[in-house]
C-alpha positions in Angstrom: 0.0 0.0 0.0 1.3 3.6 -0.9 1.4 6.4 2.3 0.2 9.4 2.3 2.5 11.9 3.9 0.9 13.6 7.5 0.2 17.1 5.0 -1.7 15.0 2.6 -3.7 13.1 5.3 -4.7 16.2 7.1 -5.8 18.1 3.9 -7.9 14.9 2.9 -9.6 15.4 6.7 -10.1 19.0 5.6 -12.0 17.7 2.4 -14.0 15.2 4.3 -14.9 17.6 7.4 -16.1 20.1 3.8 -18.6 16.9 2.7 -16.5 14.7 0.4 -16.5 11.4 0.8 -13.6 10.0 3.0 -12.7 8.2 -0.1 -13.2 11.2 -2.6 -11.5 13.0 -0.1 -8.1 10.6 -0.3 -8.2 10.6 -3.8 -8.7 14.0 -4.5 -5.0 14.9 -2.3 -3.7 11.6 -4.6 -4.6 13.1 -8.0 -3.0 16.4 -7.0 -0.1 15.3 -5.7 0.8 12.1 -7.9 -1.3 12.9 -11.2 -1.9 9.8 -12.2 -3.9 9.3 -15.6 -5.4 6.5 -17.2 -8.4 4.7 -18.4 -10.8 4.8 -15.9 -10.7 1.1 -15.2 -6.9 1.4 -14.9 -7.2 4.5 -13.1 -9.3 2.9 -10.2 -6.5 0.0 -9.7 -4.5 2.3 -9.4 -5.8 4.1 -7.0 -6.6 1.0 -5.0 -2.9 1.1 -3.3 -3.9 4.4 -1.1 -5.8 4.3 2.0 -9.1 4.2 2.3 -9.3 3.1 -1.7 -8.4 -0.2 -1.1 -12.0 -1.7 -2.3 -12.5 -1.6 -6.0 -16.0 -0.5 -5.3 -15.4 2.5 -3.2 -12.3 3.2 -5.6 -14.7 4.0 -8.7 -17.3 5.8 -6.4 -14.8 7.8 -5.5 -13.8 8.3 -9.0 -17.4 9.1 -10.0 -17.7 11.4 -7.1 -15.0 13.5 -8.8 -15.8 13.5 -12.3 -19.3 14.9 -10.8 -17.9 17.9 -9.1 -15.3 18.5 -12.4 -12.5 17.8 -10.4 -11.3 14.5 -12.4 -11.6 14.9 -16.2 -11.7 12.8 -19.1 -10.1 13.2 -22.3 -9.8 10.8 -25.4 -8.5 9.7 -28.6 -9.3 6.5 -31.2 -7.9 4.5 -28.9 -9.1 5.4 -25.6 -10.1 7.7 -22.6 -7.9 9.0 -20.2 -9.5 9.8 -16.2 -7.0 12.7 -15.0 -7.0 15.7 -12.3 -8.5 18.7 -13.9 -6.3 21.2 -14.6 -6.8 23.5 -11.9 -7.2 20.2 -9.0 -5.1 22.4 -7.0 -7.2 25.6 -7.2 -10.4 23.8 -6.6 -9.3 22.1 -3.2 -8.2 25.4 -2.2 -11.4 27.2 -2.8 -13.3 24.4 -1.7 -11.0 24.4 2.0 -11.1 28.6 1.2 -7.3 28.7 2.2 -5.6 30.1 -1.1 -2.3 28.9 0.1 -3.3 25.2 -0.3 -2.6 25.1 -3.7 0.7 26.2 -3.2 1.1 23.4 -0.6 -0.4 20.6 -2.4 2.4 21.6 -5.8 5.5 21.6 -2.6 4.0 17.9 -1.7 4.1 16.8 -5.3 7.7 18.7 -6.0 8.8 16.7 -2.4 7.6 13.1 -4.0 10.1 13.7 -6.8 13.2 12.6 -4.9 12.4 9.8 -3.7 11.0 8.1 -7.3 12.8 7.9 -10.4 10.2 9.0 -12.8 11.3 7.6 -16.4 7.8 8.1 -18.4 5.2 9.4 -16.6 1.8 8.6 -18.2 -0.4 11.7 -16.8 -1.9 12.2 -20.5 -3.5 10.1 -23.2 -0.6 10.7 -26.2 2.3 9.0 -23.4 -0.3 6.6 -22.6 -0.9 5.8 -26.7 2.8 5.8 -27.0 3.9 3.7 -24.2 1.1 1.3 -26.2 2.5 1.8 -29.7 6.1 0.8 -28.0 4.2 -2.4 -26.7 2.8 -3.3 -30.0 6.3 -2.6 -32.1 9.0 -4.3 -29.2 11.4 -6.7 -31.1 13.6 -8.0 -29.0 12.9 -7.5 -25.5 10.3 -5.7 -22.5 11.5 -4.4 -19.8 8.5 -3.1 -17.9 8.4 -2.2 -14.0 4.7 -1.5 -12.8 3.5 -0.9 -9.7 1.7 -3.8 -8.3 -2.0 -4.0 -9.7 -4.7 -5.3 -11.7 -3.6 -6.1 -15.0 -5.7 -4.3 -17.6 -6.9 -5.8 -20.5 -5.4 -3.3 -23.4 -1.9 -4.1 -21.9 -2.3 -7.6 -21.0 -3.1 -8.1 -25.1 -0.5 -6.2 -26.7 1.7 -7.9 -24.2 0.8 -11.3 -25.1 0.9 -10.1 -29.0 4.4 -8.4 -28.8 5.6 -11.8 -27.0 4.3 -14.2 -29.7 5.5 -12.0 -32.1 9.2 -11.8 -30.6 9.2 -15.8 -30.3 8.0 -16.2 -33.8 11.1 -13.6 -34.8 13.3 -15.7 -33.1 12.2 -19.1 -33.8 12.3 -17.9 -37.6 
């Protein structure tokens, strides 16, 4: 399971004390600080490594929840739709907790999560997520591919398995 930091527990508190969902509430600090985007399905596994999340059910409620009040979005291509923070996440907590200076805080608490991860391709928008698919689909020789512990989604799992059969085939040929 992923931690939040004290600062990120206590604003989600705030949220829930404001009438968010304990579980909107979690998310909400997650998407601003770590900006994850995906497929929704994706999206909600996730999600399912923070706190409070842990439940697939109560991971896409809390999804929902936030694509009501506009503070997820959804954007999308041939291929598929990505579930992301709105542009102004930060902004809208702040409002919402009517502290201006939150937004400020939640960007330190994603700048202090840099450090400690070595970000090589971050997929927070639809064309890295359709290219990290297109590299998938065209690998040769060899996959290297660290994920965090999830789900495996279908869309991946496929091209996977296709890639594979296609590298055995090159090299049984």
């Amino acid at each position: 399971m992923a931690a939040l930091d004290e600062g990120e527990l206590k604003l989600a508190r705030e949220l829930q004390r404001a009438g968010f969902s304990a579980s909107a509430s979690v998310l909400a600090i997650v998407m601003a600080t770590r900006a994850h985007a995906r497929p929704e399905a994706e999206l909600v596994e996730i999600v399912r490594q923070y706190p409070g999340l842990e439940n697939v059910g109560v991971a896409r409620a809390a999804v929902q929840e936030l694509l009501r009040r506009g503070w997820l979005a959804q954007s999308g291509s041939n291929h598929a739709t990505s579930t992301h923070q709105a542009p102004n996440l930060r902004e809208l907590i702040a409002a919402e907790l009517k502290d201006p200076s939150i937004a400020q805080r939640l960007l330190l608490l994603r700048a202090n999560l840099e450090p400690n991860v070595r970000v090589l391709g971050p997929m927070k928008d639809l064309f890295v997520y359709e290219s990290f698919m297109d590299l998938l689909s065209s690998a040769q020789e060899e996959i290297c591919l660290p994920m965090l512990v999830t789900e495996p989604y279908d869309r991946t799992v496929r091209l996977l398995r296709e890639s594979v059969f296609e590298i055995l085939v090159g090299v049984a040929g």
